[in-house]
N, C-alpha and C positions, 0 to 999 in steps of 0.2 A: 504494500500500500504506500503510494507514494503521495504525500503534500506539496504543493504549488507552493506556498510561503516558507518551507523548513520547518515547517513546527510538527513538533512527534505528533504523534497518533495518539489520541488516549487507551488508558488499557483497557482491552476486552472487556466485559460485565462479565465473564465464566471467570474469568482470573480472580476475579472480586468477590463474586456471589458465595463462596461457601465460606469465608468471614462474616459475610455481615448474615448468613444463616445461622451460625453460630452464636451471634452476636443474637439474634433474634429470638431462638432456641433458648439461649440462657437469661434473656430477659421473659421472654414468660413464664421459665421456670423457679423464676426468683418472685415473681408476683405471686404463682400459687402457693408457694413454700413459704406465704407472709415475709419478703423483702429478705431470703437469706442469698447472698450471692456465691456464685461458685468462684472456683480458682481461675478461670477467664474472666468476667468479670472484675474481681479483685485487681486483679494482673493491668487490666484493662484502667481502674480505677486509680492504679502507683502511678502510671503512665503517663496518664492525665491526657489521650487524645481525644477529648470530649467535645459536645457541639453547644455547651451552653456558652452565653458570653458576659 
């Protein structure tokens, strides 16, 4: 796949998609389980790549 301007290509959505199932997976596993989060989650949380601002 080639671009006219040089600018990369964004990555596939397959590349992406089983993170943020994960991500999705473990959040509604932590709303049923009344707010306990797993070890993704947590991990997720040291990190701090969040989308509040």
């Amino acid at each position: 796949m080639s671009t006219t301007n040089g600018a990369r290509p964004s990555r596939p959505p397959r590349a992406t998609s089983p993170g943020i199932g994960v991500i999705g997976w473990s959040l509604a596993r932590a709303d049923l389980d009344q707010r306990l989060r797993n070890l993704w989650l947590r991990t997720l949380d040291r990190l701090g790549p969040g989308f509040d601002s």
